[in-house]
N, C-alpha and C positions, 0 to 999 in steps of 0.2 A: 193175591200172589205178588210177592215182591223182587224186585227184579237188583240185583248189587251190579255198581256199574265199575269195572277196572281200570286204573289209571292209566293213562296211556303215559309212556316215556316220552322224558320232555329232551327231547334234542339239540345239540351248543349251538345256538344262535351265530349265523353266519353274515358277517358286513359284506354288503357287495360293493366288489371293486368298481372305481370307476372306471368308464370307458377309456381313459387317457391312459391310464395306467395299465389296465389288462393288457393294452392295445404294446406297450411298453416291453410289459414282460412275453409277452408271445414273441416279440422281435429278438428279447433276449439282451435289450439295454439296460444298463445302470442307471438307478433315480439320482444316488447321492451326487453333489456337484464334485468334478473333478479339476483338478488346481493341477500346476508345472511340477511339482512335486508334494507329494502324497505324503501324509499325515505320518504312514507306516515309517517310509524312508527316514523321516527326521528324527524317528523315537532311536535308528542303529547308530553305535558309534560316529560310523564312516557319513553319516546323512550328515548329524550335528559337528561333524567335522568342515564338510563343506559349507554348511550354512553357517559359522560362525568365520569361517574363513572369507566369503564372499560379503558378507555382512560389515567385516573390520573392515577389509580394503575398499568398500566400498563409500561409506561413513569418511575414513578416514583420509581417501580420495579428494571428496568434496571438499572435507575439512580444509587439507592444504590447497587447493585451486582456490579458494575465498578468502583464506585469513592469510594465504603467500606474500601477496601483492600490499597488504597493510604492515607484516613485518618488513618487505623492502625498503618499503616507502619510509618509517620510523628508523631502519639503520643506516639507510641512507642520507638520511640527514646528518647521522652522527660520523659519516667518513670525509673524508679530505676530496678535492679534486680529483687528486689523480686519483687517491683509492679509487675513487668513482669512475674513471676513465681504465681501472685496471683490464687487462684481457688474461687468463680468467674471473671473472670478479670473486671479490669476497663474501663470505656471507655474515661475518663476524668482522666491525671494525675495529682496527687496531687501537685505538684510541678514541675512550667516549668524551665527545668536545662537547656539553649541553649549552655554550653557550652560542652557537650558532643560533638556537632557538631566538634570542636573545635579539641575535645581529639580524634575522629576518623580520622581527617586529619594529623592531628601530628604522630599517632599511625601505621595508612595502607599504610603512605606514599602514600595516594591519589594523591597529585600532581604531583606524578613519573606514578604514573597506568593512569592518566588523560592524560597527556601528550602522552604516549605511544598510548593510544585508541585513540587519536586525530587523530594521524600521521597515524595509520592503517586506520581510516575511511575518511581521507580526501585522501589518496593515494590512498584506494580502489573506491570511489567516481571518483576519475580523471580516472582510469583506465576502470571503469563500463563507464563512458559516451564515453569514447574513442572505445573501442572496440566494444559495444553494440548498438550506434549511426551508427558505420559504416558498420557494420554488416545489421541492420534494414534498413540501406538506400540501401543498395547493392540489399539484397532482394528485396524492394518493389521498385526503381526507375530505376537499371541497369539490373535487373532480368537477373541473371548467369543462365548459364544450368543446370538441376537439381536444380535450387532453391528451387522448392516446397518440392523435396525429402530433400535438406540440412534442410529448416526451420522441416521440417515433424521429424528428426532425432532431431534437436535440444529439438522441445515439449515433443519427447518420455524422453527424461530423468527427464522433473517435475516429470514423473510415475516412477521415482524410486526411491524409498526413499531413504534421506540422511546418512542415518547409512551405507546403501549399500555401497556406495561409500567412505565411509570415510576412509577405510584401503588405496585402490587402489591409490586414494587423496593425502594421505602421503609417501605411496613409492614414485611417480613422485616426490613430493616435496624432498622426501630424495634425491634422485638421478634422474635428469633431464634428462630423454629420449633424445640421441645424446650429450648434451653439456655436462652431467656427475654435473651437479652444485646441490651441497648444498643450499637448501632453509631454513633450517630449524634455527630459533632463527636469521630469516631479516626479515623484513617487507614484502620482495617479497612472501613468504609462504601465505602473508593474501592479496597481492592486486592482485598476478592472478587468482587464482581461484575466488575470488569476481568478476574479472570482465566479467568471461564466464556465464551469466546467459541466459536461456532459455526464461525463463518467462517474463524479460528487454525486450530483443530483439523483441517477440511477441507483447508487448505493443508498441514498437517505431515502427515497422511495420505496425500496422493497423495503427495510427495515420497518420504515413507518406502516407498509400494507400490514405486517405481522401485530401491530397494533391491535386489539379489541377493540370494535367497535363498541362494545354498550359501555367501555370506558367514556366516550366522548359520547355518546348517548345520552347518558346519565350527568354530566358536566352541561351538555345543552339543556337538559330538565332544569338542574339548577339553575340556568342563566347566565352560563358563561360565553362570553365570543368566542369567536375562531380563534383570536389573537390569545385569550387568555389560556385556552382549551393547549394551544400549541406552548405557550411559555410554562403553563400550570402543570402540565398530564405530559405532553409530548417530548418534550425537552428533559424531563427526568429520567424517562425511563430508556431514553435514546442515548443516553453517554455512551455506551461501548462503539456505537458507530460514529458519533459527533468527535469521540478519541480517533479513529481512524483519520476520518478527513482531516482533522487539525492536523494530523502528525505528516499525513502527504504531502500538505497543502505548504506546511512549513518548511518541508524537507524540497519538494516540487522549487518551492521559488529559492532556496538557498545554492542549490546545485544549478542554476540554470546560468548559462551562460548566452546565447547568441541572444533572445531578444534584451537583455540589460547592456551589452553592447551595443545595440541600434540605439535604444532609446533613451541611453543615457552615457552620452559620448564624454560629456567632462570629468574631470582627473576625480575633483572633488564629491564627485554621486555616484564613482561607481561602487558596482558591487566586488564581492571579495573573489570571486573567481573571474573576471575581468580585468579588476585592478592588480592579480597576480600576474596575468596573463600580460597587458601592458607592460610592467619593469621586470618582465624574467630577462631580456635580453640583456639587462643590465648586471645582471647580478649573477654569483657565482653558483656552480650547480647545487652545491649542498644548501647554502643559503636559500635557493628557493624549493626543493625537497622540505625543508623545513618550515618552511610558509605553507605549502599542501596538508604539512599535519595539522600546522593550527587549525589551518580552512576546514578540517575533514574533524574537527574533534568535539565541533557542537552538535554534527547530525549523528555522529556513534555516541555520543554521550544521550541524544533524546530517545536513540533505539535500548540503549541496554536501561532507560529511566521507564520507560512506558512500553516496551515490550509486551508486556500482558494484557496493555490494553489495545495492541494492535493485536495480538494471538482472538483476544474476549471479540472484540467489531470482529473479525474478520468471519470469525464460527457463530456470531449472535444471528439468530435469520426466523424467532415464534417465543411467544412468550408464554408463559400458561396462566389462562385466566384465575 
């Protein structure tokens, strides 16, 4: 006797909730995230009205509070005395004079303060990637004993402000701990201390962390030093941060003004925002508004030339193997 056996119905398969979430909906909360104005709002007229309305004036805010103070500066050179003494001032001068530019080069001896701040920012530049490259690979690639405590000691000095250090700064520089040297009115007074920076180092460090090890792994199999592994492997693929530091480091020492006054008090070393600073009192307002531009046209010309490779360093932070 044979027995037929009947399908049982097979019933929809039910996922159980998780606890977090039942736990959610019995309270009666929303899961999606909720933002200051809601997706809905922006799709009505009146949303896209406001948001494009707070958007321009916002944008457009910033825009003139940063680029204001650069057109002043450029049509102020091209106004007269008094224009420039006017109450209400103008914002358009009445007569573009471009040779004032002229009479401020001839007048502050800018080609001698130009030349001088070249020589400080490109020595301090060579010095900061030298030091601070080898420094950040030491840390993150050969990790010395007490590394964490050196890098740890290096960041505690961002925390103290540079006024603090400026006396302490200038004695070393007067009189060099052990060798007894005179810094003071060389170049050396502005390229070592530029190139001990805490902040450099920390940047080229985590950069370098994001490194692959079986990169250098595999460079050690073959037989290369530290030295090579860092000049061969490390230094190639580290441009978009080595582009950052250079363009700081260069911009860092061309803007700087109190310690190139301490330590290079004569006429003929100083730098270009010192040696304006020294002969403004001599000279007429526009004349030196126009000396500001020149000063101020090497660091906007290295921003709008390498732009993309401080935007590339600044967002670089893993690589894919």
């Amino acid at each position: 006797m044979t027995t037929t056996l009947q399908p049982q119905p097979v019933l929809p398969a039910t996922t159980p909730e998780p606890t977090q979430q039942v736990k959610k909906r019995r309270k009666g909360t929303a899961y999606e995230t909720r933002t200051l104005v809601s997706p809905l709002s922006l799709r009505t007229w009146h949303g896209k009205l406001v948001y494009w309305t707070v958007l321009v004036v916002v944008v457009v805010g910033f825009t003139i509070a940063f680029v204001f103070p650069l057109y002043w500066m450029v049509t102020g050179a091209l106004k007269s005395p008094d224009e420039l003494a006017q109450i209400p001032p103008s914002f358009f001068p009445k007569e573009y004079d471009f040779g004032v530019y002229q009479e401020a080069w001839d007048q502050l001896q800018l080609g001698v303060f130009l030349r001088n701040t070249a020589l400080y920012a490109g020595g301090a530049w060579l010095f900061t990637l030298l030091v601070d490259v080898t420094a950040a690979y030491a840390l993150s690639k050969l990790r010395p004993f007490f590394g964490k405590l050196i890098l740890g000691l290096m960041l505690a000095t961002l925390m103290i402000p540079p006024m603090v250090l400026l006396l302490p700064t200038y004695l070393v520089a007067k009189d060099v701990p052990l060798f007894g040297f005179n810094l003071l009115n060389t170049p050396w007074a502005i390229w070592l201390p530029a190139a001990a920076n805490g902040f450099f180092i920390f940047l080229l460090k985590r950069f370098f962390d994001s490194i692959p090890r079986e990169l250098l792994e595999a460079a050690e199999i073959d037989g290369a030093s530290p030295v090579r592994i860092l000049w061969s492997i490390v230094l190639p693929v580290s441009r978009p941060i080595l582009g950052v530091v250079s363009i700081l480091s260069v911009v860092t020492v061309w803007k700087d003004f109190v310690w190139p006054l301490l330590v290079l008090p004569e006429t003929d070393k100083m730098s270009i925002s010192v040696g304006i600073a020294s002969l403004s009192a001599q000279m007429p307002q526009n004349v030196l508004i126009a000396a500001l531009v020149i000063a101020s046209l090497p660091t906007i010309l290295v921003f709008f030339v390498f732009q993309r490779s401080i935007m590339a360093g600044l967002t670089a932070g893993s690589l894919k193997g």
